[in-house]
PAGU-328618 format. One line per 8 residues: their letters; for each residue x, y, z of N, C-alpha, C. Coordinates in steps of 0.1 Angstrom, whole numbers. Example, Ala and Ser with C-alpha at 12.3 -4.5 7.8 and 13.67 -1.06 7.14 Angstrom:
2
AS> 132 -57 78 123 -45 78 132 -33 78  128 -22 71 137 -11 71 129 0 79
***
This chain:
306
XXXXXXXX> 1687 151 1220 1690 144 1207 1702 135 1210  1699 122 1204 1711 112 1211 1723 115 1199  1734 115 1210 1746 115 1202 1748 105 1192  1740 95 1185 1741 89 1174 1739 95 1162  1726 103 1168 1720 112 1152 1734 125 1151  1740 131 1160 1754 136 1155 1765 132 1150  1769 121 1154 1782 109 1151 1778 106 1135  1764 102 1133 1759 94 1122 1761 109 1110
XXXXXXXX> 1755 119 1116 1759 126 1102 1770 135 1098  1773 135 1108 1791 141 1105 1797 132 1095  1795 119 1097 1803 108 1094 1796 107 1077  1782 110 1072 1779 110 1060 1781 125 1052  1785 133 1061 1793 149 1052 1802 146 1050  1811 141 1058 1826 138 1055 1830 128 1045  1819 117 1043 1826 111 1031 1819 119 1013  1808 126 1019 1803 134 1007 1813 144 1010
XXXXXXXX> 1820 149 1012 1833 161 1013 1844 152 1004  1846 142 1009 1859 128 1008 1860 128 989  1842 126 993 1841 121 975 1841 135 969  1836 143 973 1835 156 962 1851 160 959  1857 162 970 1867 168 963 1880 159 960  1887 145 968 1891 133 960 1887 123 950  1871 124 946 1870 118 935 1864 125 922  1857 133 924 1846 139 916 1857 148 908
XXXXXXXX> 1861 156 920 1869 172 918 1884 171 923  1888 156 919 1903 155 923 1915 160 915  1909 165 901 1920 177 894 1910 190 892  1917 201 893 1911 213 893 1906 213 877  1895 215 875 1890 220 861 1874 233 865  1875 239 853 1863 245 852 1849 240 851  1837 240 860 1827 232 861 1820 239 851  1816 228 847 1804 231 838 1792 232 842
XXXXXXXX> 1785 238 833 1768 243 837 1759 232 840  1760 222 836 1753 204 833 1762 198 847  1773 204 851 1779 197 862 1773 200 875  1775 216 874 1772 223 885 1754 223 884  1745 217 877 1730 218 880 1731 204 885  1737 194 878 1735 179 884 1742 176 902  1750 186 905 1749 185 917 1745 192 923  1739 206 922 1724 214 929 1715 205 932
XXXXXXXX> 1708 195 922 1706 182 926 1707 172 935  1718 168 930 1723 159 939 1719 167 955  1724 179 963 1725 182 973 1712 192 978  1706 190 970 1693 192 974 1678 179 973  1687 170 967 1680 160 971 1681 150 980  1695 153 985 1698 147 1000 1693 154 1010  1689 167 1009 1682 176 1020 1669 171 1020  1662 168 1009 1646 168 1010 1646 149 1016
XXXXXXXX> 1659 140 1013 1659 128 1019 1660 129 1034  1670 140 1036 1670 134 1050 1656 144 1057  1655 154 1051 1639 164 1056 1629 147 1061  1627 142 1050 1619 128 1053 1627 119 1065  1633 116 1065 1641 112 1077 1640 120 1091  1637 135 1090 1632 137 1101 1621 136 1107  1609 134 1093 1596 132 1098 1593 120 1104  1599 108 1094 1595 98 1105 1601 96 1114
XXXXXXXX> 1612 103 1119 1621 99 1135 1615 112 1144  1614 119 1144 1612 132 1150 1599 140 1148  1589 138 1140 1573 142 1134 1574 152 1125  1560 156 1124 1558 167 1115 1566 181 1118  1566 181 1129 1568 202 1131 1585 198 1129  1589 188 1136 1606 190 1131 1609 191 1118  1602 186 1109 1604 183 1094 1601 199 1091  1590 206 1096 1585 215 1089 1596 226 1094
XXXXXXXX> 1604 227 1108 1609 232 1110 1627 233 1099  1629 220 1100 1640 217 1091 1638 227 1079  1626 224 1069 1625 227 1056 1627 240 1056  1624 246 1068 1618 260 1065 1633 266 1065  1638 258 1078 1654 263 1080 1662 264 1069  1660 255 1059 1667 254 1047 1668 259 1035  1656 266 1037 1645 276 1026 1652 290 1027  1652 292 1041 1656 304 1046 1671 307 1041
XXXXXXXX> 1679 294 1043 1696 299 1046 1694 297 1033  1691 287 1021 1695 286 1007 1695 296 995  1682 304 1004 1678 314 995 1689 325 998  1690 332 1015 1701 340 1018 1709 335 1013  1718 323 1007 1733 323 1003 1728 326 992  1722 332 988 1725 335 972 1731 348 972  1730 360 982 1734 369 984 1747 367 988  1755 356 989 1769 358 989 1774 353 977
XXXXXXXX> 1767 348 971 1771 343 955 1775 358 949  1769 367 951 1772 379 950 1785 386 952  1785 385 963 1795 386 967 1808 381 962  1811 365 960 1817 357 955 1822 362 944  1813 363 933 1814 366 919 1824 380 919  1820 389 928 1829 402 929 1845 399 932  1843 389 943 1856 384 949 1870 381 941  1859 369 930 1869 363 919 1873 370 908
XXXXXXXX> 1864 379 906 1865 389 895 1877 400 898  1874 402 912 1887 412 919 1901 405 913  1902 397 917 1917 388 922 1919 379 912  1911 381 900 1912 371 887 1913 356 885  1908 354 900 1907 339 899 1903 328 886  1908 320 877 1906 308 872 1892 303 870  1882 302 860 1876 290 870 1876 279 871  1891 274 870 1890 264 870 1897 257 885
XXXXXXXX> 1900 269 892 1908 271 907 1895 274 918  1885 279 911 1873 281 923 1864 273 928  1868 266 923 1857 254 931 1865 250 941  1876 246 940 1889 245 952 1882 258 964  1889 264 960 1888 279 968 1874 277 975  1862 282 968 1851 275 975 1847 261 981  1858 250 981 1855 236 988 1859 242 1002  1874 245 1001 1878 249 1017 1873 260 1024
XXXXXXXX> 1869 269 1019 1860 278 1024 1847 276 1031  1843 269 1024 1830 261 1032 1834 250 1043  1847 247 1043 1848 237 1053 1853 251 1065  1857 261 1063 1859 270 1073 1844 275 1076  1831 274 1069 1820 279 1077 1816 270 1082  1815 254 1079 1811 246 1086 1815 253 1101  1823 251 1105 1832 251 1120 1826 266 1121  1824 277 1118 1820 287 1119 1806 290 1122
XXXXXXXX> 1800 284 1116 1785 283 1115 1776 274 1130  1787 261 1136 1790 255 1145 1787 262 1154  1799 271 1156 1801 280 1170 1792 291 1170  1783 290 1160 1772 305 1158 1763 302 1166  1759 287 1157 1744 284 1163 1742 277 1180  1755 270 1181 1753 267 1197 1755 273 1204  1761 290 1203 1762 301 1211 1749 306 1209  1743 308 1205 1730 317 1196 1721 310 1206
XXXXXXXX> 1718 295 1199 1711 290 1213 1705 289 1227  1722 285 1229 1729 287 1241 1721 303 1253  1727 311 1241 1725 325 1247 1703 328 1251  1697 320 1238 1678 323 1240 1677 313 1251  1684 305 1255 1680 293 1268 1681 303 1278  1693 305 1280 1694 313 1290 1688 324 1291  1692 337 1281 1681 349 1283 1677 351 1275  1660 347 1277 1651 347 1267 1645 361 1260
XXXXXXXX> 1653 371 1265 1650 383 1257 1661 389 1249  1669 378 1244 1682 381 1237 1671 381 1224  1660 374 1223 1653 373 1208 1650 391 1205  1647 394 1213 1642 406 1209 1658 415 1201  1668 415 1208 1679 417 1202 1677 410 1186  1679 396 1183 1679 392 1170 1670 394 1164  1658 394 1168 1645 400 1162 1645 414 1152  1653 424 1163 1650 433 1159 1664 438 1148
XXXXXXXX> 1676 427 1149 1686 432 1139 1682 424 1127  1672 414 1128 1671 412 1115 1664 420 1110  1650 427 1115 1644 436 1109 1649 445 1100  1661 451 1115 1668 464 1110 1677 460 1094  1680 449 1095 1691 446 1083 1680 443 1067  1666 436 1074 1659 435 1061 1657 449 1053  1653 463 1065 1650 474 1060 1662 476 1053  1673 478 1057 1688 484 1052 1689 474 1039
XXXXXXXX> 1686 462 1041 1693 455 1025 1678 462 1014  1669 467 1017 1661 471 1009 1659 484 997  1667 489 1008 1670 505 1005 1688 508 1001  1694 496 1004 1708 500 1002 1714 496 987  1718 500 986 1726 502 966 1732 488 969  1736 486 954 1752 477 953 1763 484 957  1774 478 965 1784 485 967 1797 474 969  1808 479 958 1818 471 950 1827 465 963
XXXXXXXX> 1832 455 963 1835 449 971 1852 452 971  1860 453 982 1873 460 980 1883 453 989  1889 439 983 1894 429 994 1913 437 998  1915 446 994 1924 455 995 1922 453 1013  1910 463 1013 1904 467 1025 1900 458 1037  1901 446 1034 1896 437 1042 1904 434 1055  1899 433 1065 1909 436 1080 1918 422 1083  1913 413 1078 1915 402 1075 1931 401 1069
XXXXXXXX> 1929 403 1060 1940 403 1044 1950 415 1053  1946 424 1056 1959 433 1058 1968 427 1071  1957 420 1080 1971 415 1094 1977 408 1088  1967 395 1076 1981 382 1073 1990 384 1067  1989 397 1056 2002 403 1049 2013 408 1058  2013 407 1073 2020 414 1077 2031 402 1088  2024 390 1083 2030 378 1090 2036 366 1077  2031 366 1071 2035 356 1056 2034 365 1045
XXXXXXXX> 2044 366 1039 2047 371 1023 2042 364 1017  2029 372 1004 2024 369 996 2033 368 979  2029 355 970 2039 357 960 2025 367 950  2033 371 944 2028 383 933 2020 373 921  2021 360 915 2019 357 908 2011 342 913  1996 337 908 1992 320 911 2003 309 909  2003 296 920 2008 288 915 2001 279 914  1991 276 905 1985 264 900 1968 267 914
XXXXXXXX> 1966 261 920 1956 257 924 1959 259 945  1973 259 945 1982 260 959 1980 276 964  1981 270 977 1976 278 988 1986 287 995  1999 275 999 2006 278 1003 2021 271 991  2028 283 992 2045 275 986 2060 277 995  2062 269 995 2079 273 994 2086 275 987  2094 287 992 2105 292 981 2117 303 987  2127 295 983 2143 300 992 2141 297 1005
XXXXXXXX> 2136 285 1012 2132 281 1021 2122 290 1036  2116 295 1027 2106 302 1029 2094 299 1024  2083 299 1034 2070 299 1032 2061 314 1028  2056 311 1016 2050 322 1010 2032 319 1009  2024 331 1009 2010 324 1004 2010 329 987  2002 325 981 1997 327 971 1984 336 970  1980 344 960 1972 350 961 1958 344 959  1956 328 954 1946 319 958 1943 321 978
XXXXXXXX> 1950 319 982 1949 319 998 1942 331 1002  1948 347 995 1939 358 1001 1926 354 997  1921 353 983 1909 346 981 1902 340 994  1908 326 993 1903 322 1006 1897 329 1020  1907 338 1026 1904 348 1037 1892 357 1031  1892 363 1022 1882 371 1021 1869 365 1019  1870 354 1013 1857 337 1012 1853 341 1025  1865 337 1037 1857 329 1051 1850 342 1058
XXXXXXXX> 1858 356 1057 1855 365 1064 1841 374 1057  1839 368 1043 1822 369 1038 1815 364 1049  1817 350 1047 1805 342 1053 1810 348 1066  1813 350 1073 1814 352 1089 1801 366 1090  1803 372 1081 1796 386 1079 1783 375 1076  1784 371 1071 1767 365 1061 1761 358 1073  1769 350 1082 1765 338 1096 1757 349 1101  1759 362 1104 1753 368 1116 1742 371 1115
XXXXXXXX> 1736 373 1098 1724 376 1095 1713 363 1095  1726 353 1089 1715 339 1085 1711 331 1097  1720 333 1107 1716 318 1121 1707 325 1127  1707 339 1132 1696 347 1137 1680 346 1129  1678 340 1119 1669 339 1108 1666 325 1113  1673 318 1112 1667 305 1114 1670 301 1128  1671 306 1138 1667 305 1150 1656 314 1149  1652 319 1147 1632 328 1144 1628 312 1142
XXXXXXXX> 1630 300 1139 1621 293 1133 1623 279 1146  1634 281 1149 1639 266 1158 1646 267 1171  1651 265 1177 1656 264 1189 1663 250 1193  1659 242 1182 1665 225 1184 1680 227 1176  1690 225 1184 1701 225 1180 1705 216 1168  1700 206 1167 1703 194 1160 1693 200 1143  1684 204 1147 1671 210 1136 1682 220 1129  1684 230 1136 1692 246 1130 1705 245 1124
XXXXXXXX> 1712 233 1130 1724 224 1122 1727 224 1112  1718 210 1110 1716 204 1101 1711 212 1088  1693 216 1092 1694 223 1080 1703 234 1072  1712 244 1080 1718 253 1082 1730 247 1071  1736 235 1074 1748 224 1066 1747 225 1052  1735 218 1054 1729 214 1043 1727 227 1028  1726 238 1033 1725 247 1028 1735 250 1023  1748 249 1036 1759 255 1025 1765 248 1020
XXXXXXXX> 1763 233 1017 1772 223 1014 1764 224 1001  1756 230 998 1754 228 982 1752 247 977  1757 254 984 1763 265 980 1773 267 971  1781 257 968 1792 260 955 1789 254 946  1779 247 942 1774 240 931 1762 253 925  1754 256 935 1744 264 933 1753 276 931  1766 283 933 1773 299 926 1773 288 915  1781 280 906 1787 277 896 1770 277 886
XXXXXXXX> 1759 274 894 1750 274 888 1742 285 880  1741 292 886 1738 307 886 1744 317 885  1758 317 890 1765 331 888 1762 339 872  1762 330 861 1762 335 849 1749 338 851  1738 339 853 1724 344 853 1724 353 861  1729 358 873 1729 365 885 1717 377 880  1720 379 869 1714 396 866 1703 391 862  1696 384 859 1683 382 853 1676 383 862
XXXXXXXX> 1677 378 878 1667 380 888 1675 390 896  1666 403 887 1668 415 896 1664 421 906  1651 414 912 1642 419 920 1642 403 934  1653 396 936 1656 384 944 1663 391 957  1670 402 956 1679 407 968 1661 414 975  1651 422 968 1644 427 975 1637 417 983  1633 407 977 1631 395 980 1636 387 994  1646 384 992 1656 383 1006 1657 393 1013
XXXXXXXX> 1653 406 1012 1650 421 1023 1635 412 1031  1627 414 1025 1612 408 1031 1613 398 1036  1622 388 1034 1624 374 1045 1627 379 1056  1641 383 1053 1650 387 1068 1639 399 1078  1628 407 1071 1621 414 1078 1610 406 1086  1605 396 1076 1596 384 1079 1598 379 1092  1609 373 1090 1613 361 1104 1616 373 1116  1623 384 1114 1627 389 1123 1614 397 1132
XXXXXXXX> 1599 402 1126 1591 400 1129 1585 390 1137  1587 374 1131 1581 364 1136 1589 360 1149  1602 366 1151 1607 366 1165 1602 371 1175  1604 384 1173 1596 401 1178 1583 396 1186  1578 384 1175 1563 380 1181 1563 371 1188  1569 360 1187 1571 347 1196 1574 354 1209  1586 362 1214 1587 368 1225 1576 373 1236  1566 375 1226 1555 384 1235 1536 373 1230
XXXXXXXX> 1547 358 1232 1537 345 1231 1525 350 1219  1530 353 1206 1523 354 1194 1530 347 1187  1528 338 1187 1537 323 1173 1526 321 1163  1541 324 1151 1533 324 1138 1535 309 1135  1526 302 1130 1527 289 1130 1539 282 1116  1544 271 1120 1559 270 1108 1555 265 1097  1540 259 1095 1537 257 1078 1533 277 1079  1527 285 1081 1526 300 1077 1538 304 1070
XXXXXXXX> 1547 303 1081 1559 308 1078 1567 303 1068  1569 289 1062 1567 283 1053 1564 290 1042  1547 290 1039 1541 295 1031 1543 309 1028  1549 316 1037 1554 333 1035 1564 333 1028  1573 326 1030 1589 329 1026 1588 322 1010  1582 308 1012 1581 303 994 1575 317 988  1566 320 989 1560 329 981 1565 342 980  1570 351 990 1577 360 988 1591 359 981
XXXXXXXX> 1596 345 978 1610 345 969 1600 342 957  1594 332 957 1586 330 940 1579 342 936  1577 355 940 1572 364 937 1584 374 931  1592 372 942 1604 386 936 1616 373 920  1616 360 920 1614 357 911 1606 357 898  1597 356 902 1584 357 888 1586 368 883  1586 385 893 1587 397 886 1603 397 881  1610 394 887 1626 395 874 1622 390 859
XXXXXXXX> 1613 379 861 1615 372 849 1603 383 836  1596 385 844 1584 390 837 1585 405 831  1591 415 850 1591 429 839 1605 426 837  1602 436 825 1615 439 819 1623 448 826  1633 452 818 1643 463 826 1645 472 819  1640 487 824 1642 499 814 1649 507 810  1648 507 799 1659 509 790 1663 527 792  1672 532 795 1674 550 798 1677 554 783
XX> 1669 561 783 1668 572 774 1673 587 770  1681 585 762 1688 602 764 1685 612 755
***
């Protein structure tokens, strides 16, 4: 892949970063419902632009490989939207401070996500029976997220948050939207900042399940990227979207069980030269999320009786 097609789109995130958060979101306010769907939009329609952009530079299977890539990670982040919502609810974040909080957090997965996928790579070039490894942890994790409860999230506990308290004094109370303050010429964080840490150290947890998923589908570094980006750069518009609905689609986490089992199968198989073809796979994953959607919407939820 010529170093242009990387130079060229680094350089069109960065000014979509530039603009979102110096023009769009240059004072902190609470996003609205009509805000946050008009840019779910917006960044999902730059995915399906540039999807077309890859068909005519690069053909059909890259395109189909892209989409699928995209399908896959957009759906899994909704499972940290989950997450998220616990987060802010913990630590009583604002919302009119979280969109911040989630801007810079996503710029910590960028760079995260980075060193995932070209190690990941990296590692099936070289030994091509590392798949069977990711194959089979995604299986194992689709089984486990199927059968495993909700369980409360406890940033107390996070390994993270306890070393930095023990290097920078946290102040007891927000200051405005800031990360870091000075005071008595001393550097303090704010408890917006732990936020932050527990943000990056989600997604670090969420990377391991999601690049392994969409390496099941690609092996083109530039392909697993890209789509991979794209995904999470419209991940904070899509929580502000949804979080207030989260509970209506009850049956979307089982949904996301059967993907992560899906692909991790479809690795399992590639290894032992059984490839499931990328419109199939495609066609699995749409329908197994529009499915565990359609039943949220349809059955009901029963009511306990005493």
């Amino acid at each position: 892949m010529s170093i242009y097609f990387w130079i060229g789109f680094h350089v069109f995130i960065f000014i979509m970063l530039a603009l979102d958060l110096g023009v769009f979101n240059k004072n902190s306010h609470k996003i609205s419902l009509k805000e946050a769907l008009t840019w779910v939009v917006v960044w999902v329609s730059l995915a399906i632009l540039f999807n077309i952009f890859i068909y005519y530079e690069f053909g059909k299977t890259k395109a189909l490989e892209f989409l699928t890539g995209y399908v896959i990670e957009y759906s899994l982040s909704v499972d940290n939207i989950f997450v998220f919502i616990l987060i802010f609810t913990y630590f009583g974040v604002k919302p009119e401070y979280q969109h911040r909080v989630l801007f810079w957090g996503i710029l910590g997965a960028l760079v995260m996500r980075a060193i995932f996928i070209f190690a990941g790579v990296a590692l099936i070039n070289k030994f091509h029976w590392i798949v069977l490894i990711f194959g089979g942890f995604l299986v194992y994790t689709g089984i486990q997220m199927l059968f495993q409860k909700d369980t409360a999230v406890d940033p107390e506990k996070n390994a993270i948050v306890k070393f930095f308290r023990k290097f920078l004094p946290v102040t007891d109370d927000y200051h405005g939207d800031r990360l870091i303050i000075r005071k008595d010429h001393r550097l303090f964080a704010t408890p917006l900042f732990l936020v932050l840490l527990v943000i990056e150290s989600s997604d670090l947890i969420f990377a391991v399940d999601s690049i392994p998923a969409i390496l099941a589908i690609s092996k083109d570094q530039f392909i697993v990227y890209t789509s991979n980006i794209f995904a999470i750069l419209g991940l904070r518009s899509l929580y502000f979207a949804i979080a207030g609905i989260m509970g209506y689609f009850r049956y979307l986490k089982i949904g996301l069980a059967f993907v992560l089992t899906f692909v991790g199968a479809k690795m399992l198989l590639a290894y032992f030269n059984m490839e499931i073809p990328i419109a199939v796979s495609l066609l699995v994953i749409v329908s197994i999320l529009a499915v565990s959607i359609l039943a949220s919407v349809v059955i009901k939820p029963s009511e306990n009786k005493n």
